[in-house]
C-alpha positions in Angstrom: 26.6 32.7 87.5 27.7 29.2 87.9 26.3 28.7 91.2 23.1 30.5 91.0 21.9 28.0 88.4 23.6 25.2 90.1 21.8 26.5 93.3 18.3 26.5 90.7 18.9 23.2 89.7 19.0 21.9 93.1 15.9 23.6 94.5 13.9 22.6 91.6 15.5 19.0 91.8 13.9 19.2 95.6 10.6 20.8 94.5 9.8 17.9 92.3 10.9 15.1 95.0 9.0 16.8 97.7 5.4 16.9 95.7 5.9 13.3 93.9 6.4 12.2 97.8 2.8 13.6 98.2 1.3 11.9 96.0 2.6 8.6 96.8 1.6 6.7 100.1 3.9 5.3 102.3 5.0 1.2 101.6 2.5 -0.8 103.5 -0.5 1.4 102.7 -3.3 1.8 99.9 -5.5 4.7 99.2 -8.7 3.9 99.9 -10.6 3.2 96.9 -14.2 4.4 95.6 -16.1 2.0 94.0 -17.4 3.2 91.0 -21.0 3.4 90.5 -22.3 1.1 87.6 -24.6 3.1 85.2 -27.3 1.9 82.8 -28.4 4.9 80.5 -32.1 4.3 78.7 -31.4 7.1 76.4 -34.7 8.0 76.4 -35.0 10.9 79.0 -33.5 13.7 81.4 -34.4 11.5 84.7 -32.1 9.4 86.8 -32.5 6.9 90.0 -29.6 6.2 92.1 -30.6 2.8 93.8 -28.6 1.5 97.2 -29.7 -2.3 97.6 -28.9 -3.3 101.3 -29.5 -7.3 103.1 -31.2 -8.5 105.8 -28.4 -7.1 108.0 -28.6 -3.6 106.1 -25.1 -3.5 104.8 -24.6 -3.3 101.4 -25.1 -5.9 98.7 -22.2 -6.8 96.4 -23.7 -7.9 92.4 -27.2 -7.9 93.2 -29.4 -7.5 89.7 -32.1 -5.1 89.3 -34.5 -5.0 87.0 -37.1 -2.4 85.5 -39.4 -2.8 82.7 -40.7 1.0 81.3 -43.6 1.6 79.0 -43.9 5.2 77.4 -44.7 7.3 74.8 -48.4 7.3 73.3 -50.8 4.8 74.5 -47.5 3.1 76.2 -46.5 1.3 72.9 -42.6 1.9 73.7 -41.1 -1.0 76.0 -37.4 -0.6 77.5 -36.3 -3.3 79.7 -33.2 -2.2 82.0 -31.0 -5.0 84.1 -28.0 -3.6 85.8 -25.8 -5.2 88.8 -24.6 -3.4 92.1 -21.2 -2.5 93.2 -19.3 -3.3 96.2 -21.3 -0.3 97.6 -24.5 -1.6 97.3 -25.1 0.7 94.3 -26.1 1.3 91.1 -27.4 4.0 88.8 -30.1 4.1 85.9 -29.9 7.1 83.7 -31.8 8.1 80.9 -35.2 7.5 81.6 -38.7 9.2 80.5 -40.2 12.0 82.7 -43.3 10.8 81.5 -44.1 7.0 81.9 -47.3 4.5 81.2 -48.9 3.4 84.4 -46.6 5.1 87.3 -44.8 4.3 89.1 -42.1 2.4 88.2 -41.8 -1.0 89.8 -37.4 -1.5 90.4 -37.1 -5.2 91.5 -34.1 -6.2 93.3 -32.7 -9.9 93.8 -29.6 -11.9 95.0 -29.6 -15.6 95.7 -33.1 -16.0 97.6 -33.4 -12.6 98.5 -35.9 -10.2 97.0 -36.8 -6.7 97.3 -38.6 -3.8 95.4 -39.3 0.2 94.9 -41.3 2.0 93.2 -40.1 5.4 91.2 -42.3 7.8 89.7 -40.0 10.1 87.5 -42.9 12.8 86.9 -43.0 13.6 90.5 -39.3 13.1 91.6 -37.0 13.2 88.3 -33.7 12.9 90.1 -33.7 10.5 93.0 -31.9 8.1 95.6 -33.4 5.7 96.9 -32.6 1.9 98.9 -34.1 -1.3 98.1 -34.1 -3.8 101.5 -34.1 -7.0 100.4 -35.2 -10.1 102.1 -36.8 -13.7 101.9 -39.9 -13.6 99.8 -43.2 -14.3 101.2 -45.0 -17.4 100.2 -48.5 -16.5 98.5 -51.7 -16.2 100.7 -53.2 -19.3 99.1 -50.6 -21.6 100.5 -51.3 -22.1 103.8 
């Protein structure tokens, strides 16, 4: 009787080595990391746009800001101004927001430093959405030439 439990102990003693060994990586190396996804929630609707914002080079842009300015509800009388930055990823989300909007589309305006870019997002026709902003130098206006 002695041994068999002895003999229980050990295995489970072994068991529970073994699977903590699984979840540890070896010395010397890190599990790769996701970014998470920053999220900005309007509280105001069912629809969502995930946004990527790549460079000139069309990698990924680390704390770019994006901006939208939505006008709903009756005769457009409710504003909501959202301003969220981007990940490591490139990415950010903004949740919460109106099926139904004044004056489609929406106008998402990227920036960083010099660069600029923009999208447009119209939730009545496409509710849940990915899209990319590219961003790059801003044109100077027709007039100044």
């Amino acid at each position: 009787m002695n041994k068999a439990v002895g003999l229980l102990c050990v295995v489970l003693i072994s068991l529970a080595a073994q699977t903590q060994s699984k979840q540890n990586p070896p010395a010397g190396e890190k599990p790769a990391a996701k970014a998470e996804v920053p999220v900005i929630d309007g509280g105001i609707g069912p629809c969502y746009l995930e946004l990527t914002v790549l460079g000139v080079d069309t990698k990924p842009v680390y704390n770019a800001t994006v901006k939208v300015h939505i006008t709903y509800g009756f005769g457009g009388f409710h504003h909501l101004d959202l301003q969220a930055g981007t990940n490591s990823d490139g990415k950010v989300k903004f949740m919460g927001m109106p099926a139904k909007v004044h004056n489609p589309p929406l106008q998402f305006d990227a920036t960083q430093d010099t660069l600029e870019g923009s999208v447009n997002y119209d939730p009545a026709t496409e509710c849940h959405a990915k899209h990319e902003v590219k961003l790059d130098k801003p044109k100077p206006p027709a007039d100044q030439q």
